[in-house]
N, C-alpha and C positions, 0 to 999 in steps of 0.2 A: 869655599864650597858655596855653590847656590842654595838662596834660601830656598829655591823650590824641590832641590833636589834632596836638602837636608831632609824637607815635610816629608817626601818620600821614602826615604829611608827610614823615617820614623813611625810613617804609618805603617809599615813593613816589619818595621820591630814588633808596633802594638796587636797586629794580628798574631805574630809568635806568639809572643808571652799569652797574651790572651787564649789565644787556641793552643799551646801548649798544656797553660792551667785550665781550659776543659779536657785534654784529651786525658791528662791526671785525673779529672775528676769522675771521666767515665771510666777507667781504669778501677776505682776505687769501690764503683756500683757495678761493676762488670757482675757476667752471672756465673763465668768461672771461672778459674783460676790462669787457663791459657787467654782470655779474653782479657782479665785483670793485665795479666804481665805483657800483652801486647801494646796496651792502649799506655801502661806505664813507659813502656819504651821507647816509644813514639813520645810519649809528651816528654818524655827526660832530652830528646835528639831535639825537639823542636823547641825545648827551652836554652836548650846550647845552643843553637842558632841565631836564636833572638838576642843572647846574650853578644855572642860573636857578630852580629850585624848591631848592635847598639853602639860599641865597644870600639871596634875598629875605625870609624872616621876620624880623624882629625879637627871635632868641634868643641866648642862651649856648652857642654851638654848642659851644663845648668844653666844657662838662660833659655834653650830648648826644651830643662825638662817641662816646665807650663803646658807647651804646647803638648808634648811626648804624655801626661797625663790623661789632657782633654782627648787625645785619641784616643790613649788604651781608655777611657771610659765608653766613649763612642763605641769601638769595638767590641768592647766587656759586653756591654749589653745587647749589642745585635748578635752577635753569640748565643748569646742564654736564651734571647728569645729566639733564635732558628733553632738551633743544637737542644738546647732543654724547654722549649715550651713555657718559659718566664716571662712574659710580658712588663716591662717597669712600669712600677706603679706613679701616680702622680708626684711622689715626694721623689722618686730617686728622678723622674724628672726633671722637678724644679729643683732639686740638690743638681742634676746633672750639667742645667743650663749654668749655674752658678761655676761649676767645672772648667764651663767650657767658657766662658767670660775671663775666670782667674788666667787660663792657659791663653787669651790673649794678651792680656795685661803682662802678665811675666815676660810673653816673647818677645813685645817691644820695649822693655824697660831696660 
């Protein structure tokens, strides 16, 4: 598999899961009950997804996970801030960049 296509499929994963565990979490603060168990449903489909597109290629996921990390963090956080109004602070920041250095290091080692 190409690496480029790997990255692809990965950032594909980390928007799942990601957006998956918001759509749970706006499930959780829904304001009723049919709004709760929708937004549950949808995140339960979208987390089987993510798992089913992680899962199925044929890679070394663990020399990819590094890189598979520094996405889902990348994505975690532009999330929270479009979808919930989070803005990251300086420390998940510089925690972030540290993230995103590890997950190079890992993929070419």
């Amino acid at each position: 598999m190409r690496y480029s296509f790997a990255l692809l499929i990965l950032f594909v994963a980390a928007v799942l899961e990601a957006g998956g565990d918001a759509l749970v979490r706006a499930g959780l603060h829904g304001s009723t009950a049919g709004t709760r168990a929708a937004f549950m449903l949808a995140g339960a489909a979208v987390l089987f997804f993510y798992g089913y597109t992680v899962n199925t290629p044929p890679w070394d996921f663990g020399r990819l996970l590094g890189v598979y990390v520094a996405l889902f963090f990348l994505v975690a956080q532009a999330i929270s801030w479009i979808a919930f109004s989070q803005k990251p602070t300086r420390a998940i920041l510089i925690g972030g960049a540290f993230i995103v250095i590890g997950g190079c290091i890992v993929s070419r080692g």
